[in-house]
C-alpha positions in Angstrom: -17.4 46.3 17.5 -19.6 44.0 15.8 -21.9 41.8 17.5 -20.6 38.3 17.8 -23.5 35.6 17.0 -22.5 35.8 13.1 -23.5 32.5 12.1 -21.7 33.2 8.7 -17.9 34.3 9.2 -17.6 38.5 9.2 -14.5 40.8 9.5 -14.7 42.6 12.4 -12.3 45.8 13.0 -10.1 46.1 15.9 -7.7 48.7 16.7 -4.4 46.9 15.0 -6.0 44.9 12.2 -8.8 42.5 11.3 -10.2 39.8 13.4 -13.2 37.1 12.6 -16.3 36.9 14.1 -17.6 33.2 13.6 -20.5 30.8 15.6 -20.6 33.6 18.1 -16.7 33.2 18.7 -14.0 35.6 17.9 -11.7 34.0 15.8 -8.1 36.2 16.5 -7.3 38.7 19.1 -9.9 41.9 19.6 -6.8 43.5 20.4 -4.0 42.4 18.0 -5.5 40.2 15.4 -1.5 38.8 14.2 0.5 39.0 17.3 0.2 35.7 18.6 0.7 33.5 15.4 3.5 35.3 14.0 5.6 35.2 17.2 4.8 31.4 17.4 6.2 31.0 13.6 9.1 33.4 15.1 10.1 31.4 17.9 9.7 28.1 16.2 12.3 25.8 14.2 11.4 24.2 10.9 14.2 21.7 9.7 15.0 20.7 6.5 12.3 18.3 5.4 9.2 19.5 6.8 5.7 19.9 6.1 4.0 22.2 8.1 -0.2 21.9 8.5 -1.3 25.4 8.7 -5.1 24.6 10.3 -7.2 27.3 9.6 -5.7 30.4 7.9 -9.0 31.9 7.6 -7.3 35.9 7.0 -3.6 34.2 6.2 -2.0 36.1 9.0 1.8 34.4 9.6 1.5 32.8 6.2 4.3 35.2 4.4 6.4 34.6 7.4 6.4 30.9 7.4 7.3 30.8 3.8 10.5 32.9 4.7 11.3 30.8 6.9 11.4 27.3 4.8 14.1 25.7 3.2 13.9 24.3 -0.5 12.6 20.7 1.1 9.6 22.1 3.4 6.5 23.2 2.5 3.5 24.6 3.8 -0.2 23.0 3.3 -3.3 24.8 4.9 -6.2 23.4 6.2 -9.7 24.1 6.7 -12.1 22.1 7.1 -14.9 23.7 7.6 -16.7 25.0 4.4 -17.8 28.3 5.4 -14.3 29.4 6.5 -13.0 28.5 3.6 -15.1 30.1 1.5 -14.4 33.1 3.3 -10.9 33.3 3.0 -10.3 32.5 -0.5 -13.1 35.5 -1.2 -11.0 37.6 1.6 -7.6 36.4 -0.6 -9.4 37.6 -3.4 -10.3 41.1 -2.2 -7.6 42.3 0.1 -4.4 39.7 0.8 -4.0 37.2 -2.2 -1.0 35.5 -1.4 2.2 35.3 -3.4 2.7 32.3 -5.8 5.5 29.9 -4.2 5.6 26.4 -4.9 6.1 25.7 -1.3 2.4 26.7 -0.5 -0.5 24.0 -1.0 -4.2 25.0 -0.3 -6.7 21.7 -0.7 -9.9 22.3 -0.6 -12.2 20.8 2.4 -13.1 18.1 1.0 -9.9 17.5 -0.5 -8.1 17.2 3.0 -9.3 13.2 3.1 -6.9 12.4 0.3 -4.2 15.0 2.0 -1.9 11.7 3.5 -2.4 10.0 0.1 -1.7 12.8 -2.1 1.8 13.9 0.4 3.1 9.9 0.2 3.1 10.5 -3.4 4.6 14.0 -3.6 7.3 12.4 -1.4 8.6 10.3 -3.8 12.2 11.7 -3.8 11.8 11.4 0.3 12.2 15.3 0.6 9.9 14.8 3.2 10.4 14.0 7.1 8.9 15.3 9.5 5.0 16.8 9.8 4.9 20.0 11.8 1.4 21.0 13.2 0.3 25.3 13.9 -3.3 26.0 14.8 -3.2 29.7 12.6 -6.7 30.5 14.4 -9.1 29.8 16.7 -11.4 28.3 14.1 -9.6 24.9 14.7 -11.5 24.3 17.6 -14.5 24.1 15.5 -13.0 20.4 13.9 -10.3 19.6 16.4 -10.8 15.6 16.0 -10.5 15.7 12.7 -7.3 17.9 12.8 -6.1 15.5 15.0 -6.5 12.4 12.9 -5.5 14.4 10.1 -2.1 15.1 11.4 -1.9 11.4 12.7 -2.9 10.2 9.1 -0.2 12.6 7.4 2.5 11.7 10.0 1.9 7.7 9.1 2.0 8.6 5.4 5.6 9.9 6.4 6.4 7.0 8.1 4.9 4.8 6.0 7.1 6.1 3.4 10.6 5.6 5.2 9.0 2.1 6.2 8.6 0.9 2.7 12.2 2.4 1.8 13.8 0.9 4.8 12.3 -2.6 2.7 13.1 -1.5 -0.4 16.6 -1.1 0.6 16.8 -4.9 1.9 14.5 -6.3 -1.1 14.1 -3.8 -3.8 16.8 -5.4 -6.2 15.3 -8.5 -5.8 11.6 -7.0 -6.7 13.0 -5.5 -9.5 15.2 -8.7 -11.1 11.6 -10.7 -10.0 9.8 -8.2 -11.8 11.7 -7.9 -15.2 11.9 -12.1 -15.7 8.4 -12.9 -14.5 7.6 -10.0 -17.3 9.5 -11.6 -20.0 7.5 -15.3 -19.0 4.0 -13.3 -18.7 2.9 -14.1 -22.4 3.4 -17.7 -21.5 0.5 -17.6 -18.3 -3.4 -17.5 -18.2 -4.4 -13.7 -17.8 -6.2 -13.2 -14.5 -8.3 -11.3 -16.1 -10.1 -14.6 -16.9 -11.3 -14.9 -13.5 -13.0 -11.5 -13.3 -16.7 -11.7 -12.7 -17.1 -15.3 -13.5 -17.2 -16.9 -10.3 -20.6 -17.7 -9.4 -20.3 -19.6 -6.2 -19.9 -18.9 -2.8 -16.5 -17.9 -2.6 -14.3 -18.9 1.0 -11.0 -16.8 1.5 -8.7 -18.8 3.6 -5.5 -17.0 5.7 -3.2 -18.9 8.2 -4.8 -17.6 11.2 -6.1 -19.9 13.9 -9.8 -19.6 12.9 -8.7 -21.3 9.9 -8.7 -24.4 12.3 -11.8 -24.1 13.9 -13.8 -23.2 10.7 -12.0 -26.5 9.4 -12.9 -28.4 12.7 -16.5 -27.6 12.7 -16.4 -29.8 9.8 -18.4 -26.9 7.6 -16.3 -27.8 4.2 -16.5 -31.7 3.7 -15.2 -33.5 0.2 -18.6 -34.6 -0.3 -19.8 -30.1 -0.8 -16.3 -28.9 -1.9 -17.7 -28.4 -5.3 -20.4 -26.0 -3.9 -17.4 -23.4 -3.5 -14.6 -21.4 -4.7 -12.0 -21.6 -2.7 -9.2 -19.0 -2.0 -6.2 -19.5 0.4 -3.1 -17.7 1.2 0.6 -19.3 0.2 1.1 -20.3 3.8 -2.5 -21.8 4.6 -2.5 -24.4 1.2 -1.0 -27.1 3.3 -3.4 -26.7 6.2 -6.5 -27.1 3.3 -4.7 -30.1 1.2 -3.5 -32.3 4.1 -7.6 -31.8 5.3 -8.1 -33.2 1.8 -9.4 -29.5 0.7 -7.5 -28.5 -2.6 -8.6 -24.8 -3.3 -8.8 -23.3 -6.4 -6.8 -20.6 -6.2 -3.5 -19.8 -3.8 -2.2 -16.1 -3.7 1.5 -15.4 -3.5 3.5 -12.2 -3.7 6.3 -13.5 -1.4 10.1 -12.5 -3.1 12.4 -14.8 -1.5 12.0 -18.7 -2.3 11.6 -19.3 1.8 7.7 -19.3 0.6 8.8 -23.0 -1.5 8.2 -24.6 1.8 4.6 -23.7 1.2 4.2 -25.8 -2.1 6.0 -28.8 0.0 4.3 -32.0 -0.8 1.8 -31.0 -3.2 1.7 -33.3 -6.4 2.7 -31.9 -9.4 -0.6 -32.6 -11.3 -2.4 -30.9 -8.1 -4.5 -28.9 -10.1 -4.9 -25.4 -8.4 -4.1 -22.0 -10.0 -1.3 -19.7 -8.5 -2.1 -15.8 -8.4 0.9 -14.2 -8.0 2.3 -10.7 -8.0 4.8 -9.8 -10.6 7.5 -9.4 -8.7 7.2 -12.8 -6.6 9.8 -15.0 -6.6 10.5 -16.5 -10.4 10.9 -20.1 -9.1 7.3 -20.6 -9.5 7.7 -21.4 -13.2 9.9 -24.3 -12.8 7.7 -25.7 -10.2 4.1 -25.3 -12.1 3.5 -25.0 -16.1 2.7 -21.9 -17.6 -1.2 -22.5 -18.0 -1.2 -23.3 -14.2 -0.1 -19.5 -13.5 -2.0 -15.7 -13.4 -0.3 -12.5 -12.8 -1.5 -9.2 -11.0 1.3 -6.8 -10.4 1.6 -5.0 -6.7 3.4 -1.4 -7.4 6.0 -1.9 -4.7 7.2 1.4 -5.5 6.6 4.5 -7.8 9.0 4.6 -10.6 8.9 5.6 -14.0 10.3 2.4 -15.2 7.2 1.0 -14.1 5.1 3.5 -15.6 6.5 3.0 -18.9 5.5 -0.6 -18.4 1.8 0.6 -17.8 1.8 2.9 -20.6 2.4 0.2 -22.5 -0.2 -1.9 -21.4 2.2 -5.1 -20.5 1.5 -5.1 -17.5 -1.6 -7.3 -15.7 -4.1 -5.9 -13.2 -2.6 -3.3 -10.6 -4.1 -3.4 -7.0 -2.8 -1.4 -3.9 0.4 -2.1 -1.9 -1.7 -3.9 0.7 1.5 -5.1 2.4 -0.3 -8.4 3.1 -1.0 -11.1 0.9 -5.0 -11.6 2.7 -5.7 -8.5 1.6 -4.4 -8.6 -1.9 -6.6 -12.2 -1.7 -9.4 -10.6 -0.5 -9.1 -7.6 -3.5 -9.7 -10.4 -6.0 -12.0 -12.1 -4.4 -13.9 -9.3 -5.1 -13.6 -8.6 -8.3 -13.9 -12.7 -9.3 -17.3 -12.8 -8.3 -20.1 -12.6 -11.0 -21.9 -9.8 -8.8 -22.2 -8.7 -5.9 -24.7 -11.3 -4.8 -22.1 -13.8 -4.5 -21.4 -14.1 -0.9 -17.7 -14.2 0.2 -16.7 -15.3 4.0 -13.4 -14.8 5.2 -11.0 -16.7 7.4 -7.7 -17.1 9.2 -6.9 -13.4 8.3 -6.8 -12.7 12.0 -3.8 -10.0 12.5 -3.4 -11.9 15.7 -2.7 -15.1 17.7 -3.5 -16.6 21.3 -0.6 -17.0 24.0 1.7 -20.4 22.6 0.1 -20.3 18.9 0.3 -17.7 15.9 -0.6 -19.9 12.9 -2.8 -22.8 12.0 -2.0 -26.8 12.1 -0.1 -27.6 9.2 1.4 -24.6 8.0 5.4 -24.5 7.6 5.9 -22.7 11.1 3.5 -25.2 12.5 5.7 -28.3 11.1 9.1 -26.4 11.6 8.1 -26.1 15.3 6.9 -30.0 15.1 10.4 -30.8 14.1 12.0 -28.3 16.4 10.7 -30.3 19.8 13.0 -31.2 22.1 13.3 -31.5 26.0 14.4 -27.9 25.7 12.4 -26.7 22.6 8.8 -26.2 23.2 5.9 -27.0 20.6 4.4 -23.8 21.9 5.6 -20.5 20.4 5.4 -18.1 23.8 7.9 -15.4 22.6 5.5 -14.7 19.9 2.9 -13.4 22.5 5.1 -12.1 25.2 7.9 -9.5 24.0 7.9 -5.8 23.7 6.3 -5.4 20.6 3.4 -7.2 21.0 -0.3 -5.5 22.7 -2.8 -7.7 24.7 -6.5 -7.5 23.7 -9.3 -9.1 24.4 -10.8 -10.3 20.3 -14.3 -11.0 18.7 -14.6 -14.3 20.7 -14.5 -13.2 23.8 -10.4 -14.4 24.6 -7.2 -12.9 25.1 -4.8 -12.3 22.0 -1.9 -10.9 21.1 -0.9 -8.3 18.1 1.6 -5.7 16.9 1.6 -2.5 15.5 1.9 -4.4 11.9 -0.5 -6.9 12.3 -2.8 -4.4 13.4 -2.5 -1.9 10.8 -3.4 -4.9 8.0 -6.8 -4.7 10.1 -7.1 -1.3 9.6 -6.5 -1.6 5.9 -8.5 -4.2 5.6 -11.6 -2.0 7.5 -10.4 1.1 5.1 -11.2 -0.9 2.1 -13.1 -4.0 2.5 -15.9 -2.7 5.4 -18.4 -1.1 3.0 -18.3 -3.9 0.1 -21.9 -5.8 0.2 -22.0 -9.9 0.5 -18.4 -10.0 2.3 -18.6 -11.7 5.7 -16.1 -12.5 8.6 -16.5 -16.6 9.0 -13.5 -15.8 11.7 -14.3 -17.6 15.4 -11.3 -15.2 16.4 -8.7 -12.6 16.0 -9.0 -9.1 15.6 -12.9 -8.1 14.1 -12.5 -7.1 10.9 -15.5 -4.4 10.3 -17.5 -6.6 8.4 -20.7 -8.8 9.4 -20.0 -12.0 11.4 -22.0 -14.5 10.1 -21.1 -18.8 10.3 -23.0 -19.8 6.7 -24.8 -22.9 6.4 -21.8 -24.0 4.6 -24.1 -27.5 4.9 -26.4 -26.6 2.7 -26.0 -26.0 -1.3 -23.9 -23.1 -2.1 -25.6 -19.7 -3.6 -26.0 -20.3 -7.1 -26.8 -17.7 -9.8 -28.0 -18.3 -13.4 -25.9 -15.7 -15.7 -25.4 -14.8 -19.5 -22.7 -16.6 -21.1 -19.8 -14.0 -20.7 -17.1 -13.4 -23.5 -13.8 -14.7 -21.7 -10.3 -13.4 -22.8 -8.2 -15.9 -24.8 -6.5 -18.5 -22.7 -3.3 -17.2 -24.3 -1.3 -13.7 -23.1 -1.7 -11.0 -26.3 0.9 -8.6 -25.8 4.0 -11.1 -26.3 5.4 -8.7 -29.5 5.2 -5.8 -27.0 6.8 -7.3 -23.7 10.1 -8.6 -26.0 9.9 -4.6 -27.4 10.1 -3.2 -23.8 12.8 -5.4 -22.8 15.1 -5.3 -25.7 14.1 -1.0 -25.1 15.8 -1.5 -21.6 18.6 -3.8 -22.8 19.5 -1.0 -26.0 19.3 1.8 -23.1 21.3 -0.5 -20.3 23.9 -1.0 -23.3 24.5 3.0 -24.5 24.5 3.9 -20.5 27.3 1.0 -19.8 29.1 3.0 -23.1 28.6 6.5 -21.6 30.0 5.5 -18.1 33.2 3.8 -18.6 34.2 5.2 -22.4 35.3 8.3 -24.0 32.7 9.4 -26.8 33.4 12.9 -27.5 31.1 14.7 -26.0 31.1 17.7 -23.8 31.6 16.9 -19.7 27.6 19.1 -20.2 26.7 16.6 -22.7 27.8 13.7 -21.3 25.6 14.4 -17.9 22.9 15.5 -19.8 22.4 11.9 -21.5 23.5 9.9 -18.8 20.7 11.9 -16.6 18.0 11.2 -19.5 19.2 6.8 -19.2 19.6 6.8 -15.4 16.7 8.6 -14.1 13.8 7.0 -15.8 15.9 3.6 -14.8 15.4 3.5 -11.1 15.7 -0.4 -10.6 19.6 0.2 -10.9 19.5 2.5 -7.7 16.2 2.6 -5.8 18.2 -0.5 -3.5 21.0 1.6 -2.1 20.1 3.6 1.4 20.5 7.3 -0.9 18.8 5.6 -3.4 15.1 7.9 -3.2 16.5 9.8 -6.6 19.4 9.9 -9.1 22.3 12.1 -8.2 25.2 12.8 -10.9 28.5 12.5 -8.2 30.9 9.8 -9.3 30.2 7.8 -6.4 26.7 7.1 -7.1 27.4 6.7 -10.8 30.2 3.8 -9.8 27.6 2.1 -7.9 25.1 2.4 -10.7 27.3 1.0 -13.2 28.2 -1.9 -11.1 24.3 -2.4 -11.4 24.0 -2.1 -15.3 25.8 -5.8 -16.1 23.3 -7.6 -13.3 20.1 -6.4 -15.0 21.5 -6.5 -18.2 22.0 -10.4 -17.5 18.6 -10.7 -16.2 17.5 -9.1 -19.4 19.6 -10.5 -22.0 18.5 -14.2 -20.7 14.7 -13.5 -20.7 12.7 -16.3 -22.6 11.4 -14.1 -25.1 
């Protein structure tokens, strides 16, 4: 037998097959190379719905046998992350065992693997996908374990992430969808967002309704007499805490559905002149509360459907950002991008993902004055449930004191560390909450605001273009709504082969009719489905039909 200091992977014979020989390690059995991976995929279950990580095939021994073993709605992914295995066995796939072509089989490359939870959210669109099952094919994952391990930890909250966003899509996604269609059809009415896009040239200050958003505002570092040194950012539910301080910000972001969020505007004058960013499938209230110039649209992709990418095809649709889940973040994404360059500092504050024992929100916000109003001999001003209940996990924050979070508030955090922490200029003005990756750093708000001389920039008419090519997608869904109502409740001659084929062709690319009902992950032709979906047709088709356009 070989030698084993191989710094390079090399086959090394042993009486019953091939073994590796690897960083002076043997990689499978000197004895029998395949024994001990194949009677693990023997003796274990895959269920319907499973993805299976294969870490580190290196000579694909067990691979053939997993495949025979998966349904229709599993599949097999393998891993390697280290380079030189890899390399190795796609030249030893080449030479002696090239493995079959199956559509179940997925082999990324190394670097590929950081994009793996990404790239398995998306191919679960239909929600084929359950369950993520972990096998160590060789002993060359204990060259990377940690990164297996947060691998399959990443991969498993893709999953779960998944059936998360359905569980809300089942409560809220009609309402998205009606939202989205008649804040569509107003869209050529608004001022494109667009407008704002590196033309902000002061300091810009990102507000949330976090606690730090009163001690920033106590520490008296924004006064009326600098306000105009700033660009000012808040979150729907922090705009009363800046206006009753006698702070009006520029800008309030808003992708909230349900018209609960009206309490935020609560006392505001009507001539208060602030712009509203809002996602495209916020609540449509907003346009009988502030004229059309006063509004700017992004649109949030609260799901993946190809309703929605006909809309982007078409180019109707305003700036996309992630599905941040939290309305901070999606502030913080335009903040961003409003800045001239990336010179302009932007401090952020009250996004804390976390509250101290009797308080989870600043003074003035509505849970602030609904508690005010809620005080009795019986009711408490302080909100102690909040912090002590089952779901909630005690740490100790940036400021040294104990506070409170949950597995959501915490996982905005994360997000906002994933993609915020590596952006230049952005700092944390937080006194507490969860740290946020980013420097700490109080400015001298005092003192006059960063200022940068600039080239006059071409800015996009103050009108919406595309008003000719919204009302053409619309009256596209109402013609298409229309012939599907026809096909489902008349006789028009055609074949029972026919008649499925074009009702499929309607339905499917239609998913706003269905994507609400618990089964709703993909179309299915069975007459109880289609009854529900047809009880759906006349609802959109009055949202449609009384569009403005």
């Amino acid at each position: 037998m070989d030698k084993l200091n191989d710094k390079k992977p090399c086959i090394v014979q042993t009486t019953q097959g091939f073994s590796v020989s690897y960083n002076e390690h043997l990689l499978y059995s000197k004895y029998n190379p395949q024994k001990n991976i194949i009677k693990t995929i023997e003796e274990s279950d895959f269920p319907d719905g499973s993805i299976v990580l294969c870490i580190s095939p290196v000579l694909n021994y067990g691979i053939e046998e997993l495949l025979s073993k998966l349904s229709n709605n599993c599949m097999a992914i393998l891993c390697e992350a280290d380079l030189n295995l890899y390399e190795f066995s796609q030249n030893f796939r080449k030479e002696n065992a090239a493995l079959p072509e199956n559509e179940k089989l997925f082999t990324p490359a190394p670097q590929e693997l950081y994009n793996l939870p990404l790239w398995i959210y998306e191919k679960n669109s239909k929600g084929q996908f359950r369950r993520i099952i972990t096998i160590d094919f060789s002993a060359g994952s204990n060259f990377h374990k940690e990164f297996y391990t947060e691998l399959t930890k990443a991969c498993t909250d893709s999953i779960m992430t998944f059936w998360k966003n359905r569980v809300t899509l089942t409560k809220f996604g009609r309402k998205y969808c009606r939202n989205f269609f008649e804040n569509l059809s107003r869209l050529p009415e608004t001022k494109p967002i667009e407008k704002y896009f590196k033309n902000i040239s002061k300091t810009i200050l990102c507000f949330g309704a976090g606690e730090s958003t009163d001690l920033f505002f106590d520490s008296h570092l924004v006064t009326l007499e600098n306000r105009s040194n700033y660009f000012i950012l808040c979150a729907d539910t922090a705009l009363a805490a800046l206006t009753e301080r006698g702070i009006t910000p520029d800008g309030v972001f808003i992708e909230e559905a349900q018209s609960v969020i009206l309490k935020s505007f609560i006392g505001n004058p009507k001539n208060t002149e602030f712009q509203i960013f809002a996602g495209l499938s916020s609540l449509p209230q907003l346009h009988h509360i502030f004229p059309a110039r006063q509004l700017s649209y992004f649109f949030t992709e609260f799901t993946q459907a190809d309703f929605l990418k006909r809309a982007e095809e078409e180019k109707i649709l305003p700036p996309k950002n992630p599905p941040f889940g939290s309305v901070g973040l999606t502030m913080v994404y335009y903040a961003l991008l409003f800045r001239y360059s990336e010179k302009i500092p932007v401090y952020i504050c009250g996004l804390d993902f976390s509250y101290s024992a009797g308080r989870t929100h600043t003074r003035s916000t509505p849970h602030h004055k609904a508690k005010l109003s809620a005080i009795s001999k019986i009711n408490s001003l302080y909100d102690f449930n909040s912090a002590f209940n089952s779901n909630t996990m005690a740490f100790i924050d940036k400021g040294g004191q104990k506070f409170y979070t949950t597995q959501i508030l915490s996982s905005y955090a994360n997000l906002f560390i994933r993609y915020f922490s590596c952006e230049k200029n952005i700092f944390d003005a937080g006194k507490c909450g969860i740290p946020l990756g980013i420097p700490r750093a109080l400015p001298e708000l005092l003192q006059e605001a960063l200022k940068e001389q600039k080239e006059k920039i071409q800015q996009p008419e103050e009108k919406y273009e595309k008003e000719d090519q919204v009302r053409k997608f619309i009256k596209e869904e109402i013609n298409a709504l229309q012939t599907l109502r026809s096909l489902l409740t008349s006789d028009r001659g055609l074949s029972a082969e026919e008649l499925q084929s074009e009702i499929r062709a309607l339905a499917e690319k239609r998913e706003y009719l269905f994507l609400h009902y618990p089964d709703g992950c993909a179309f299915r032709y069975d007459q109880s489905f289609l009854n529900r979906v047809r009880t759906e047709i006349d609802f959109f088709l009055k949202v449609l039909e009384n569009a403005p356009l």
